[in-house]
Each structure stands twice: as structure tokens, then as C-alpha cells.
C-alpha positions as CSV (number, residue, x, y, z in Angstrom):
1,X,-2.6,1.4,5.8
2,X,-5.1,2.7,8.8
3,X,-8.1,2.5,7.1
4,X,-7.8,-1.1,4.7
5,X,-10.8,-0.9,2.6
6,X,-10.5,3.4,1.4
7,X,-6.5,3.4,1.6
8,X,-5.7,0.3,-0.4
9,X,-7.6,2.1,-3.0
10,X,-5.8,5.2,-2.8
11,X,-2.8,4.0,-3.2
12,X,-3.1,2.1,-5.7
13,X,-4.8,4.7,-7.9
14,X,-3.1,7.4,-6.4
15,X,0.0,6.3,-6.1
16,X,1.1,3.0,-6.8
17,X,-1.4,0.3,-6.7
18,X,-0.9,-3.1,-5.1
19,X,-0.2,-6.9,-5.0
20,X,1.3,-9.5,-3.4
21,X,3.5,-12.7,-2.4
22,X,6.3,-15.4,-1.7
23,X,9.3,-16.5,-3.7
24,X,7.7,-15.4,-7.0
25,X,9.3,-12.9,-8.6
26,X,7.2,-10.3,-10.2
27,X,7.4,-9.7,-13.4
28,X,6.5,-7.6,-16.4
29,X,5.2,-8.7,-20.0
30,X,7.3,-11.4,-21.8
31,X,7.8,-9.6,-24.5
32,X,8.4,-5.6,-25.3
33,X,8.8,-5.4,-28.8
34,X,6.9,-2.9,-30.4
35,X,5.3,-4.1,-33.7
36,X,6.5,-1.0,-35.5
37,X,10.0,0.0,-34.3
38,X,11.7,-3.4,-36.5
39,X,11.7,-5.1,-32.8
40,X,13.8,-3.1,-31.2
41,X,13.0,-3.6,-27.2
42,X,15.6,-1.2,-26.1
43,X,13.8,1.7,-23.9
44,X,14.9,5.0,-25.6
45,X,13.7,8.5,-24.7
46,X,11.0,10.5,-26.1
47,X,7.2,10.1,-26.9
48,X,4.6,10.3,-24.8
49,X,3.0,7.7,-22.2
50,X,-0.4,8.0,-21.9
51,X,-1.9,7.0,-18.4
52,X,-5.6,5.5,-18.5
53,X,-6.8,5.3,-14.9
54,X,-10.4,4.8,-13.1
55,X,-10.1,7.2,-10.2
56,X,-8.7,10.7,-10.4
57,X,-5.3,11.7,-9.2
58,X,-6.7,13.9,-6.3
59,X,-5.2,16.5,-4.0
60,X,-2.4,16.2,-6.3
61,X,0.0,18.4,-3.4
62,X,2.9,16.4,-1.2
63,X,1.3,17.4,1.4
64,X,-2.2,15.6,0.8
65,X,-0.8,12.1,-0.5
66,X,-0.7,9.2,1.4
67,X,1.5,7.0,-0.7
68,X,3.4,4.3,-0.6
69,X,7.1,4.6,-1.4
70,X,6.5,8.2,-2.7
71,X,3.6,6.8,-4.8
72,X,3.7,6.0,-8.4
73,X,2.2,9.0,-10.3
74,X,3.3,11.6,-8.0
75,X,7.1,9.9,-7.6
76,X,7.4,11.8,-11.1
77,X,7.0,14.9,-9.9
78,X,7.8,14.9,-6.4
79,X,11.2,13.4,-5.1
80,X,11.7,12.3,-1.4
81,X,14.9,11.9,1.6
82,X,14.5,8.5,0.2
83,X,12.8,6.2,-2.0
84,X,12.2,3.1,-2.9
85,X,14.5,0.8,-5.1
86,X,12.9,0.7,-8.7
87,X,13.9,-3.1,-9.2
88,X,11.7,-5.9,-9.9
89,X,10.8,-8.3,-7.0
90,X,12.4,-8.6,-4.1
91,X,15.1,-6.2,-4.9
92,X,12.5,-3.6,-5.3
93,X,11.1,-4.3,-1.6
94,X,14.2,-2.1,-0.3
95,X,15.1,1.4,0.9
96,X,17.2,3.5,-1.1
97,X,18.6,7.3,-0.9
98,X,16.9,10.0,-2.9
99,X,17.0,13.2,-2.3
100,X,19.5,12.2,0.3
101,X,23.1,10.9,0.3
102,X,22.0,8.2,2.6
103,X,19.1,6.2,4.0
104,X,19.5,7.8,7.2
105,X,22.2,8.3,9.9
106,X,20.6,7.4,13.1
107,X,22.0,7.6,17.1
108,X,22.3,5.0,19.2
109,X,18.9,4.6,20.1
110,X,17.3,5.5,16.5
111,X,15.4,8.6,18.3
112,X,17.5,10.7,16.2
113,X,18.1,11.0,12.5
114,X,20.0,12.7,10.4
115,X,20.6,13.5,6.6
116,X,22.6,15.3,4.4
117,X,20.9,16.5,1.0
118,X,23.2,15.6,-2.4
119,X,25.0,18.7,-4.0
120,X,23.0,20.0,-7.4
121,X,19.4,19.6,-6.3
122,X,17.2,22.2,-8.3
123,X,13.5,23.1,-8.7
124,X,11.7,23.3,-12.0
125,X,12.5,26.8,-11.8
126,X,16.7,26.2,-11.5
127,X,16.8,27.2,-7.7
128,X,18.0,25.0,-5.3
129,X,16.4,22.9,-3.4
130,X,17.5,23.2,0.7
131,X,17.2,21.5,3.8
132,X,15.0,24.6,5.0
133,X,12.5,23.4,2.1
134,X,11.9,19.9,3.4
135,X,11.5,21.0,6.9
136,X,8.7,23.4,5.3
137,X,7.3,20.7,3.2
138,X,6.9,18.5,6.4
139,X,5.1,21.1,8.3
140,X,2.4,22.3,5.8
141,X,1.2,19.0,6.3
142,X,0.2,18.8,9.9
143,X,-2.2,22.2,8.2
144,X,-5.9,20.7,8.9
145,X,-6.9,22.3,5.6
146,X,-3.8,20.0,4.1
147,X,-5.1,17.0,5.8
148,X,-5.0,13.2,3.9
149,X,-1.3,12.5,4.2
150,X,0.5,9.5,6.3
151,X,0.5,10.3,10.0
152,X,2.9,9.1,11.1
153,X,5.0,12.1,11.8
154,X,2.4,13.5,14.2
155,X,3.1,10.7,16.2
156,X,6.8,10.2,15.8
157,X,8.2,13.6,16.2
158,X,8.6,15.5,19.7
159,X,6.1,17.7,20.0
160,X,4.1,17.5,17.0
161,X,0.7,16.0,18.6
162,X,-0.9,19.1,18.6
163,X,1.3,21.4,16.3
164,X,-1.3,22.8,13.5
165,X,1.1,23.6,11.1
166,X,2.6,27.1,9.5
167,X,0.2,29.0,8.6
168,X,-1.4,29.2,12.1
169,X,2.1,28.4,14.0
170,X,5.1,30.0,11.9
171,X,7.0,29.1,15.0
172,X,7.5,25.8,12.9
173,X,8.6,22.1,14.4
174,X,11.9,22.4,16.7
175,X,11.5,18.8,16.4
176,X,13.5,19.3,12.8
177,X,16.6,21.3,12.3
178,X,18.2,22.6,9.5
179,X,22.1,23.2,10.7
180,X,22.9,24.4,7.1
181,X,21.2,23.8,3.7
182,X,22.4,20.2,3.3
183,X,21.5,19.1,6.4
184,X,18.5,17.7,8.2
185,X,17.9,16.8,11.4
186,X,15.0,15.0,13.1
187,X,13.8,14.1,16.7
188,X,11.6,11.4,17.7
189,X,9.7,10.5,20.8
190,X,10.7,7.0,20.9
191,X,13.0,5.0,18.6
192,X,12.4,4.0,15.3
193,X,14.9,2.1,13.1
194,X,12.0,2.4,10.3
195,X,12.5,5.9,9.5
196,X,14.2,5.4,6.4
197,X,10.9,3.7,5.7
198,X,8.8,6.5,6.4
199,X,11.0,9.0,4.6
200,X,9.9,8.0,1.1
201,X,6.3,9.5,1.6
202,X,5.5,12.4,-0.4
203,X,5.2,14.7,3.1
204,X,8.9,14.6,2.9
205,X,8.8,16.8,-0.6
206,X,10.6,19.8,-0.5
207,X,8.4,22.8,-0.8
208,X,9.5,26.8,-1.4
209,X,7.9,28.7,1.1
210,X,7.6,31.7,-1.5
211,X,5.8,29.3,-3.9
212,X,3.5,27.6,-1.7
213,X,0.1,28.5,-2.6
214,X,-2.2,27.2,0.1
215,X,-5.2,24.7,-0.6
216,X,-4.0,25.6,-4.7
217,X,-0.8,24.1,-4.6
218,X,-2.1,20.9,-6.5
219,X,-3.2,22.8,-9.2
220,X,1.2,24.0,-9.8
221,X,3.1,22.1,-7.3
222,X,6.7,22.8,-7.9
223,X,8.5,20.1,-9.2
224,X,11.9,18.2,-7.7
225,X,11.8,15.6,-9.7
226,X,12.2,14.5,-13.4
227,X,8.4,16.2,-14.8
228,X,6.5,19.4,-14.0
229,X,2.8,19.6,-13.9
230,X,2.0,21.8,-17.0
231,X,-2.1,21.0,-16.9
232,X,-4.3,19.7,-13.8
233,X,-7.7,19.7,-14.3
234,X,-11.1,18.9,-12.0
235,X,-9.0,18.0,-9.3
236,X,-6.3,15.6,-11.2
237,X,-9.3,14.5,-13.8
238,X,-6.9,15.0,-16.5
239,X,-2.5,15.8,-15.8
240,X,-0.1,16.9,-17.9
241,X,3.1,16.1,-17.2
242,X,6.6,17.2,-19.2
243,X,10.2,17.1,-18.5
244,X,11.7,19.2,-15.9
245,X,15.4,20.6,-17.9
246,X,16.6,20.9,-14.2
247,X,16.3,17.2,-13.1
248,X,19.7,15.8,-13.7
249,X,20.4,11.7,-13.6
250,X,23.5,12.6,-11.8
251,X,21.5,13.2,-8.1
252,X,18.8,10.7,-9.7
253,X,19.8,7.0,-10.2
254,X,16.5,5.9,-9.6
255,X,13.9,7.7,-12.2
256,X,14.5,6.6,-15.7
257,X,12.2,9.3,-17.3
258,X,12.3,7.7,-21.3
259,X,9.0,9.5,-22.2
260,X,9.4,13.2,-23.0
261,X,5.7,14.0,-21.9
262,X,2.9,12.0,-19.6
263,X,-0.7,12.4,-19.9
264,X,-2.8,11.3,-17.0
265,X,-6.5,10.3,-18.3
266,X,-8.8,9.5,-14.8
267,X,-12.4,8.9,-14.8
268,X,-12.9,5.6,-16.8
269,X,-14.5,2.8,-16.5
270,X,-12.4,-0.1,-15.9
271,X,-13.6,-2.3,-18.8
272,X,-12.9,0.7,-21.1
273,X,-9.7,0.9,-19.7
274,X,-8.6,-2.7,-20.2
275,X,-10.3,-3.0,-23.6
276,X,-8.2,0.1,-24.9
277,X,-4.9,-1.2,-23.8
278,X,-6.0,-4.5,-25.2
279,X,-6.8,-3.0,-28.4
280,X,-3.6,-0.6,-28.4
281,X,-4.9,1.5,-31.2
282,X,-3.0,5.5,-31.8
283,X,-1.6,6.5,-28.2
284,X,-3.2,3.9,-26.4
285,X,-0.6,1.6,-28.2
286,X,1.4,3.7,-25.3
287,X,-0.4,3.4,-23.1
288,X,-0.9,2.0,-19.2
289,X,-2.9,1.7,-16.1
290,X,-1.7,2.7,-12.5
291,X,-5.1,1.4,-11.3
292,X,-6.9,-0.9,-12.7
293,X,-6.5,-4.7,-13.3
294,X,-8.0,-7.4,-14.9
295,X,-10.9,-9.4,-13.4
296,X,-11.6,-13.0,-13.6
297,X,-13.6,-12.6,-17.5
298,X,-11.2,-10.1,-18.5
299,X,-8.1,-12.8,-17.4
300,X,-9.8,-15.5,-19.0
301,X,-10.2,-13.9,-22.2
302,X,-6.8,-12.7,-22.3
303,X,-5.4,-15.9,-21.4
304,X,-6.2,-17.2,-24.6
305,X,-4.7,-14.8,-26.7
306,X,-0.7,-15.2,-26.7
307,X,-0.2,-11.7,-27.8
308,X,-2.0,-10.2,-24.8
309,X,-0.9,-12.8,-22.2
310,X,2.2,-11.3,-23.0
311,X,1.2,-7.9,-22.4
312,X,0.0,-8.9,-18.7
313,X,2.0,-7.7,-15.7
314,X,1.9,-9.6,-12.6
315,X,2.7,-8.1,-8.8
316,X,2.5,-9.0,-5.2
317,X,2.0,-6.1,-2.8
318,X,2.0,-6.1,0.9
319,X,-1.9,-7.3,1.6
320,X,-4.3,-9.4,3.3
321,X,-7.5,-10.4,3.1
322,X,-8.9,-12.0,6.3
323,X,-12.2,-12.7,8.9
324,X,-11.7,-10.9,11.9
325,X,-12.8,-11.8,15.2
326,X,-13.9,-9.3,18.1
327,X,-13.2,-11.5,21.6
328,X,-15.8,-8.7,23.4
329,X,-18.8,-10.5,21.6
330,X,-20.4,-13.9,22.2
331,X,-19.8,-17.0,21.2
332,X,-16.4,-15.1,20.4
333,X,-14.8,-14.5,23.2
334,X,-14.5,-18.1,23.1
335,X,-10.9,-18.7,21.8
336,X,-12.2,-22.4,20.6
337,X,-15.1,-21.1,18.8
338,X,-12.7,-19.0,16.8
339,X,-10.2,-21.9,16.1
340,X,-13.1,-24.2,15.0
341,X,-14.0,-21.7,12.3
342,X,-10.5,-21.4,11.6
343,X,-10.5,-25.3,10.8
344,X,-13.6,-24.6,9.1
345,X,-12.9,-22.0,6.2
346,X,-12.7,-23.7,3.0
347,X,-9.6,-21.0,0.9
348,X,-10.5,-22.5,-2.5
349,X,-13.9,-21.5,-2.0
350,X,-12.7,-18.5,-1.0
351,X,-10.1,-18.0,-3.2
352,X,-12.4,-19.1,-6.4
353,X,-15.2,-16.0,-4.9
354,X,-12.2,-13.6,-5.4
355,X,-11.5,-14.1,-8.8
356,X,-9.6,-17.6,-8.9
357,X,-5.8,-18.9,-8.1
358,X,-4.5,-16.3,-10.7
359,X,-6.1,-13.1,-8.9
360,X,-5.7,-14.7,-4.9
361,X,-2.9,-17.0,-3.5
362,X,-3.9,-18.7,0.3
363,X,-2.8,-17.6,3.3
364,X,-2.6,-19.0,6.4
365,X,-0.2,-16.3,7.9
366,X,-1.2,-12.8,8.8
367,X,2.2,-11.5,7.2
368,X,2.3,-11.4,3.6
369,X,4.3,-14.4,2.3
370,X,7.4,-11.7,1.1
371,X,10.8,-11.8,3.1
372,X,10.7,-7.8,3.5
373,X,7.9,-8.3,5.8
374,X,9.8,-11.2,8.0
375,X,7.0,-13.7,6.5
376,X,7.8,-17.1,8.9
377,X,5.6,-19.9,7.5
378,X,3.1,-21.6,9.5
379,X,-0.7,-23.0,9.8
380,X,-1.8,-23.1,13.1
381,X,-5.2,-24.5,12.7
382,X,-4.5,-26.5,9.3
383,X,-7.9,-26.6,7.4
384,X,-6.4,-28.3,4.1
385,X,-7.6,-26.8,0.8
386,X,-11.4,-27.5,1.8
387,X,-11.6,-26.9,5.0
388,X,-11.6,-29.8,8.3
389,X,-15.2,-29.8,9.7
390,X,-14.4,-32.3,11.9
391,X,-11.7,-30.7,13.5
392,X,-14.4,-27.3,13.5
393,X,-17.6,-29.6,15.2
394,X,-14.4,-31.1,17.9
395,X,-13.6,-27.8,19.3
396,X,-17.3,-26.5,19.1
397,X,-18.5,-29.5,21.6
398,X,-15.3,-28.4,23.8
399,X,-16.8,-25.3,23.5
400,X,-19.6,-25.9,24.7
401,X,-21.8,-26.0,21.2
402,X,-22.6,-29.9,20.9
403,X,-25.4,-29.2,18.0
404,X,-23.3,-26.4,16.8
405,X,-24.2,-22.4,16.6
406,X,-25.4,-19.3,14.7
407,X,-23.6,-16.4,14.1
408,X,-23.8,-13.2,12.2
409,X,-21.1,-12.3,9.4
410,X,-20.6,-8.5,8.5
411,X,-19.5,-7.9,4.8
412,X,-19.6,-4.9,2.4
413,X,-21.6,-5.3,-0.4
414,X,-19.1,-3.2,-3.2
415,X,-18.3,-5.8,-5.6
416,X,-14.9,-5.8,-4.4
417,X,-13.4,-9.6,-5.0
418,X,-12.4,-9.1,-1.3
419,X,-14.8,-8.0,1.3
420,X,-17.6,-8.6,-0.8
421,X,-20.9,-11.1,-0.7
422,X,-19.2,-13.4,-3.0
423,X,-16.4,-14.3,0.0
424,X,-18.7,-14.0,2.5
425,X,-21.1,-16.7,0.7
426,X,-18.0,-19.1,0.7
427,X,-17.4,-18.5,3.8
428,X,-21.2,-19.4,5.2
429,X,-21.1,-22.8,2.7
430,X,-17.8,-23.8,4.3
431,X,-19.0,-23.4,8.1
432,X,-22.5,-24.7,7.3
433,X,-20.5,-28.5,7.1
434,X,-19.3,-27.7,10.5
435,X,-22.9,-26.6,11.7
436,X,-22.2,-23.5,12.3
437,X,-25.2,-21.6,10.7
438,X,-24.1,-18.0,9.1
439,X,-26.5,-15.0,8.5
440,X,-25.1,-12.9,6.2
441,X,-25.7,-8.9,7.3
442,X,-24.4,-6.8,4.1
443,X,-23.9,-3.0,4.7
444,X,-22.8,-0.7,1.7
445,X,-19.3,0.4,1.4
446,X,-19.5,3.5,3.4
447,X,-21.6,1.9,6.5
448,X,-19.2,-1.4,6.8
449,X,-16.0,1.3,7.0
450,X,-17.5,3.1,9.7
451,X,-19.2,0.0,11.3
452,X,-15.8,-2.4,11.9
453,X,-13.8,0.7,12.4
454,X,-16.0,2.1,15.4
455,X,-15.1,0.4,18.9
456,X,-18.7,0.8,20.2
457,X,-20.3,-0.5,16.7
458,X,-17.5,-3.2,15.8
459,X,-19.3,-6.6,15.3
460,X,-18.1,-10.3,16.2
461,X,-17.6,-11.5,13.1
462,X,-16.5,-9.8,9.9
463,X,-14.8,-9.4,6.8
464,X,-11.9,-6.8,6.6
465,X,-7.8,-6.7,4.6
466,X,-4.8,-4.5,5.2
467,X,-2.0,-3.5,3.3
468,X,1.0,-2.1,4.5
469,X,2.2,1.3,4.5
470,X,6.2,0.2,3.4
471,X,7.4,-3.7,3.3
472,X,7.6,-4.6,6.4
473,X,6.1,-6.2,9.2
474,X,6.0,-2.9,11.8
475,X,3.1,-0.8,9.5
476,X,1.7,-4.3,9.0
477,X,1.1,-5.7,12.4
478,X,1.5,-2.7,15.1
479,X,-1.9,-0.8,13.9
480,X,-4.3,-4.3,14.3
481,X,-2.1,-6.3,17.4
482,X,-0.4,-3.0,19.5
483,X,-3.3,-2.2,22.5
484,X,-2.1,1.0,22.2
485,X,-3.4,2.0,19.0
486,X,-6.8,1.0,20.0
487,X,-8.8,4.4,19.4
488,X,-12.2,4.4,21.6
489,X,-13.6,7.8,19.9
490,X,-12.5,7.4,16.5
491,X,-11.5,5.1,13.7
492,X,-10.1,1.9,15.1
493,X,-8.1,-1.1,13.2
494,X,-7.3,-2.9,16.3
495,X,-9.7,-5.1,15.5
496,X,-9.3,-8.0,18.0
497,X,-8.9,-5.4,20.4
498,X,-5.8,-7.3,21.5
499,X,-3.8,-5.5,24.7
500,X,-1.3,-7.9,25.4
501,X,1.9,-6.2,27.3
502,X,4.3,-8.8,26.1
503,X,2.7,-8.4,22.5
504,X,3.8,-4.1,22.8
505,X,7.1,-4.9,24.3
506,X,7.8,-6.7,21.7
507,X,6.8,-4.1,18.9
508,X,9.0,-1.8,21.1
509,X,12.0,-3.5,21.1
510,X,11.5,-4.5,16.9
511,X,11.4,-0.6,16.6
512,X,14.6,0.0,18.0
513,X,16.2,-1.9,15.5
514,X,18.2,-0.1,12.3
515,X,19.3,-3.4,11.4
516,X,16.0,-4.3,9.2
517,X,16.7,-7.7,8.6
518,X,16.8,-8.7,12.0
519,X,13.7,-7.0,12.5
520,X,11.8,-8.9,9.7
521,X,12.8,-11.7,11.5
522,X,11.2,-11.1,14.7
523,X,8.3,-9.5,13.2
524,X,7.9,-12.9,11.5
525,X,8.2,-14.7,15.2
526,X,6.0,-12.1,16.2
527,X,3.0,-13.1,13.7
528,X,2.9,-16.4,14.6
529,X,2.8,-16.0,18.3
530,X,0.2,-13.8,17.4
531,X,-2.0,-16.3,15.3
532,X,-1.8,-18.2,18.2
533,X,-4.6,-16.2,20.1
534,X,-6.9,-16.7,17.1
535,X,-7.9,-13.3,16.4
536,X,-8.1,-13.1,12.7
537,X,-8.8,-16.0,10.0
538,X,-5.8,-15.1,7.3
539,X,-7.7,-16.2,3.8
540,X,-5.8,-14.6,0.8
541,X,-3.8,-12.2,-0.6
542,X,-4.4,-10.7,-4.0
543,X,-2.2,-10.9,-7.0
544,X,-2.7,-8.0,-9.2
545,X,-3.0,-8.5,-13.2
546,X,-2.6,-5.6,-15.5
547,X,-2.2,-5.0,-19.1
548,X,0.0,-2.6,-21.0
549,X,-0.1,-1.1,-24.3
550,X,1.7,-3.1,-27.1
551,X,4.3,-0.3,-27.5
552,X,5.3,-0.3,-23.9
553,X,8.5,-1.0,-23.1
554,X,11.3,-1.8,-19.8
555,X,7.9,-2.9,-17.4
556,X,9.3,-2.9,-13.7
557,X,7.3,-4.3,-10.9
558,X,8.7,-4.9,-7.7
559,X,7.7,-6.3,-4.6
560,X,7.3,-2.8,-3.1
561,X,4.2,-1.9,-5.1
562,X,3.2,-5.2,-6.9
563,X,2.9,-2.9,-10.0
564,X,4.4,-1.5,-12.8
565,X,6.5,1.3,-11.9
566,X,5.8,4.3,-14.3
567,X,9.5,5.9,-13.1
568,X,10.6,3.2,-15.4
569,X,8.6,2.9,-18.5
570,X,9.7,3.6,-22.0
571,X,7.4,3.8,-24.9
572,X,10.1,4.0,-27.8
């Protein structure tokens, strides 16, 4: 995700939502009986799921969502090339056809890909659903006034840097072409054996030309998928889902669509939200959350209450939460100044500031610990569970720092569990044994975001997280490591500023690769060589922990999303 602290919320309450990690599977509630059916957990169809959510679903148009995996709201209404596998843990980390009959057919050298739409594809309105339709989809979203999506595309596809979309260049993208109805065709600067990745954002919707409305089309998008949108209202405040009759099972194997209708409630608070589902009383019995999760109090409470507990969902999602370094600033262009604070951070301070060991798992690697991502285990700087000062005031005297140092660390002060003065706190107690000497500079949400992510305004020493666009290790480390990506005039994530040739040959040659399981495992040999330079302190990654209404039934979270998928959930 290009911008960590704004995206990661988007997706998650747009979309999907996030959480984390290794080896442990995710998993849903222990138990979905619902009290009143005579314990019947089989999902059935019919009823209606009821969605309580903090943030809106905004922009709600294909074109305007950046998503991951087609998102989790929108993945109702809006079908893909391909999507993600709606499994639970690892399984669900994979690629899988949708719209398509395949992941992808690529050349050679992965510049060129190629799919073939299944047979029976309809609209809400029973017409078909072409090749043509994609292609159109695709390029209403390089429209500036259809900004917001995933841009990839703009960088991927011949020609498209500067293409403004259809309704100022009808010409269209040559870089796509549509031999026939079924088929699809793109054309890509460089190779990229991700693709298949990519093609499970929402740009890839197909979109009738003779129904697109413009800017309007969130309020009626048309529907590919298994619900229509029958009510949107203050920009996705309150949606209204119910069933598409032209969505068939037979070109859908991944959408189980039990509930006859969805209503999406946004604009709560998040303690109103959890104390609803916890209370499960008329349709919030049905009831679940694609953004909000429980915080330390809330956990603790429900903890002790079996019945809940068993109503908690836990995820991993692609994300890390880490101190970055910027080598163009004093004492830290000093690679030994950054290792000693490497040996220096105390995690279960850390770790306790963001919530506790049930809400943040340690990390020592930049890579999420999930084998999608090519996660290779390793601590270069070991720091133990409390930190090694000694290690921290050894490299400080070979640095040149005998009686130690001051240093400013940037935060935001949103109350986040992650970037937040609560980390950065632990962070200045754990340093403070190695003499180092921390001053704390917090700037509100809005200032940090546009402070780390601005070349010319990017401190030494700061707080900042990522989370990854799909599971794997490209979306993850090319944006912070590749020199290329650096922006000077505009929002930059490179934030070690690192330029290293052998580091972009590497990314190069990972991106040629269709075979993504050799890829994961270079991206993981790629981390670690990486780490090695000491650009970023890896501190946690977040587990996500979400309740569901008692009634709620068939809870599938996978590594993909670290949440529950809603694709999935039945409520009878």
C-alpha cells in the first residue's frame, strides 16, 4: 500500500480490513450455533446480514477503490479477471480465476497477458458481460475525476503514463485488446509474473459503456457479481445490497452469497459497534464488522466471557509496523548508530504500547512472517525480548558516541496502537538504558503523513507500517527498497532512500517470474540482504480481533485479508 498510515485504513474499512502472521492458521469463532435455530451450524440461504462499520463505504465505483483482493464489501458487487481464494489461512493467501477461465496466460517474458472470459457472464440487467467491458472498466480509471484506485496500471501498461482516460481520449488504451468478446489481451512495459496479482483489484470490473454514469456511478454501479446496489446513501453512509437473479454459482465458485439481502450501516463509533455485536440483540444478532476490532479493554473483557471468546475472529494480514531510518540525516547516516538502536528496542515494551501479545506478534523481519510473502527467518541485530543495551552503547563508542547521543523521534499523535505516542514512549524508555536520549516530536495525523512522505521534509528518525497490496513480497518491499520509486516532488515511501543497483536488479529479475513460489523465495533472500544495511527497525505486526454476531455462521478468514470474508458468511 503507497501511502501506510491512510491506505491500511481504507482497506480495511473499504474493502477488506487487515492482519497478520506465521504458521498460525486464522481462524473464525469456535462455535456457530445459533441459539435459536435447535443448533443447527449449517450455513443456509436467506436473511439478512447486517454490516456495522466505523467509516463509510466511499466512492463506492470500481473505478475509485483501492482494494485488496477485490476488497471485501465491494467483492459482493463487483467481480474481477481474478480473485482471491476464499479459504481460511494460508490457502486463502492464493490467486484464483474469477471472471476468467484462468489466472492468466502469460509469454515468455510475462510482458504479455492474456485471458479468456467464462461463457454465461451477465449483468444485473441479464446482458452479457464482454471483454470490451473490462477494457472500458480499466480505462475510466486513469479519469482524474475517477481518481483513488491502485496504480499500478499506469505504470505497467505501454503507454498509459499519461493517458487521461475516455472521456477526454475515446481513442482508449491500445495497450489492451479485445480480439473477440471472450478475450483480453494486455501489454506491459516490463515483465511482471504478478499480474494475476494485480487482476483482482476492482479497476478490473467490467463496466457498460451505455450505463456508465460519470462521477454518479457509485450511487447505481452495475452489478457482476452475486448483489446489486438497491440504496447508497451520503456517499456509502448507509448500502443496500440484494441478490442479483443473474449471478449464477456455475461461473462463481468462489462467492457463497447465503444471505438474501446486506445492509451496510457506516458512521459508528467503534465501542458502539463492538458492544452491539456483543450484545447481539434483533438484527445485530446478524450482524458483523468489516472494520473495526477489539482493543486491549474490549479483548480483556471479552476474554472472560466463553460465549464471546467464542464469537472472536482472529486474522494475520500482510503488515508491519516499524522505526525507519533516513541515512541523509545525522548521527544516521551512521550505519552503527542505526544497528545500536536496533540492539536497543525493547518489542515487549513495544508490543505491550500496542495493545498486548494478543493484538501485536514481534518482528524482526521486514516481511511478514506468512509463506505467500517468501518470509525467511532471521534477526540480524538480536535484541532479546528487552532489548541488549550493551550491545547498543558497544557500537555507539565505535561510532564515535562514547557518552552516548540525542535524537529526535517523529510519531503521529492519532491514538492508533501503531504509530502512536504510546510506541514511541517505549521506544525512548528502551534507548534511554543505552544512553541514547529521545525527544519525542508528535505531529497530528495529517502533518506526520505528509511530513515522512515528503523527500525534502522526511526526518531521521520515525515511526511509520506498511501493508501490502496482494501477499507477496514484490508490493511489500519494491515501493520502500527499489531507488527507483523514490519520488522527489511528491509522496515518497522510499523511506531509507535506498538506491542500491544490485538491490533493483534483483526486484527485476523476481518480477520476471510466473512461477510465484520461486519468487517468494527470493523475495525472502531479498529481505534479509536488505535488513542488512539497517534501514528500518522491524517491531510488530498486528493481529486483528473481531467479533461477530451470535447468529453468524461459516466465518472465513484467510491469510489474504486477516478478516472475515463477508463472500462467505451465512446468518441462517
Amino acid at each position: 500500500m503507497r501511502q501506510p498510515s491512510v491506505r491500511a485504513r481504507r482497506v480495511a474499512a473499504a474493502s477488506v480490513g487487515l492482519v497478520l502472521a506465521a504458521g498460525a492458521a486464522a481462524c473464525g469463532p469456535k462455535d456457530n450455533d445459533a441459539k435459536g435455530s435447535g443448533g443447527d451450524s449449517t450455513p443456509h440461504k436467506g436473511g439478512t446480514l447486517t454490516v456495522l462499520n466505523s467509516s463509510p463505504q466511499e466512492n463506492f465505483d470500481p473505478a475509485r477503490l483501492y482494494t485488496s483482493g477485490g476488497g471485501n464489501v465491494p467483492s459482493l458487487v463487483f467481480r474481477t479477471l481474478t480473485t482471491r481464494n476464499r479459504e481460511a489461512g494460508a490457502a486463502g493467501a492464493k490467486v484464483v480465476p474469477d471472471l476468467a477461465t484462468d489466472t492468466g496466460r502469460p509469454n515468455k517474458d510475462a510482458t504479455v497477458w492474456t485471458y479468456t472470459l467464462k461463457k454465461g457472464l451477465k449483468y444485473e440487467d441479464g446482458t452479457a458481460i464482454t471483454s470490451a467491458d473490462i477494457k472500458y472498466g480499466i480505462e475510466r480509471s486513469f479519469a482524474p475525476e475517477l481518481s483513488g484506485g491502485a496504480p499500478y496500471l499506469r505504470d505497467w501498461l505501454v503507454g498509459a503514463a499519461d493517458y487521461q482516460g475516455p472521456y477526454k481520449d475515446k481513442k482508449g488504451l491500445s495497450a489492451i485488446e479485445t480480439p473477440d468478446d471472450r478475450t483480453i489481451v494486455f501489454h506491459l512495459n516490463k515483465p511482471e509474473g504478478e499480474f494475476p496479482y494485480l487482476a483482482t483489484q476492482t479497476q478490473f470490473t467490467p463496466v457498460p459503456k451505455a450505463k456508465d454514469t460519470g462521477t454518479k456511478y457509485a450511487e447505481h454501479p452495475v452489478s457482476s457479481g452475486p448483489y446489486k446496489v438497491v440504496q447508497n446513501e451520503n456517499n456509502g453512509e448507509h448500502i443496500v445490497l440484494e441478490r442479483n437473479k443473474y449471478w449464477s454459482t456455475a461461473t462463481d465458485a468462489e462467492r457463497k452469497a447465503y444471505p438474501d439481502k446486506v445492509d451496510v450501516k457506516s458512521g459508528l463509533d467503534s465501542s458502539v459497534i463492538n458492544q452491539r455485536l456483543s450484545a447481539s440483540q434483533g438484527a445485530d444478532a446478524t450482524a458483523v464488522t468489516t472494520d473495526t476490532n477489539l482493543g486491549p479493554a474490549e479483548l480483556a473483557k471479552v476474554t472472560g466471557d466463553k460465549d464471546l471468546a467464542s464469537r472472536v475472529g482472529t486474522g494475520h494480514f500482510g503488515y508491519t509496523n516499524y522505526i525507519a531510518f533516513n541515512p541523509t540525516v545525522k548521527p544516521f547516516n551512521n550505519v552503527k548508530v542505526r544497528q545500536a538502536i536496533s540492539y536497543a528496542v525493547d518489542r515487549s515494551s513495544v508490543i505491550n504500547a500496542a495493545g498486548g501479545s494478543a493484538l501485536a506478534e514481534a518482528a524482526t523481519t521486514y516481511l511478514p512472517n506468512q509463506k505467500s510473502f517468501g518470509y525467511e527467518p532471521y534477526d540480524l541485530f538480536p535484541a532479546g525480548r528487552t532489548g541488549n543495551a550493551a550491545k547498543a552503547k558497544e557500537l555507539l563508542k565505535e561510532a564515535g558516541y562514547p557518552n552516548g547521543l540525542t535524537v529526535t523521534l517523529t510519531h503521529s499523535n492519532a491514538k492508533d496502537f501503531e504509530t502512536s505516542p504510546e510506541i514511541a514512549t517505549a521506544i525512548q524508555d528502551a534507548l534511554k538504558k543505552a544512553g541514547i536520549t529521545v525527544k519525542l516530536q508528535g505531529l497530528e495525523d495529517n502533518d506526520y503523513s505528509d511530513t515522512i512522505h515528503s523527500v525534502k521534509t522526511e526526518p531521521g528518525f520515525f515511526l511509520a507500517h506498511w501493508g501490502a497490496d496482494w501477499p507477496s513480497g514484490g508490493p511489500f518491499l519494491a515501493p520502500i527498497f527499489d531507488g527507483r520509486q523514490i519520488v522527489k516532488d511528491g509522496a515518497n515511501f522510499n523511506t531509507g532512500l535506498l538506491n542500491d543497483k544490485s538491490v533493483n536488479a534483483e526486484i527485476d529479475a523476481i518480477n520476471k517470474l510466473t512461477d510465484l513460489d520461486a519468487a517468494a523465495k527470493r523475495w525472502g533472500a531479498l529481505d534479509k540482504k536488505i535488513g542488512e544495511q539497517a534501514l528500518t527497525v522491524p517491531l510488530f505486526h498486528p493481529v486483528y480481533k473481531r467479533l461477530v454476531g451470535e447468529d453468524i455462521r461459516n466465518v472465513v478468514i484467510s491469510d489474504w485479508t486477516g478478516v472475515l470474508d463477508i463472500s462467505q458468511v451465512a446468518v441462517k
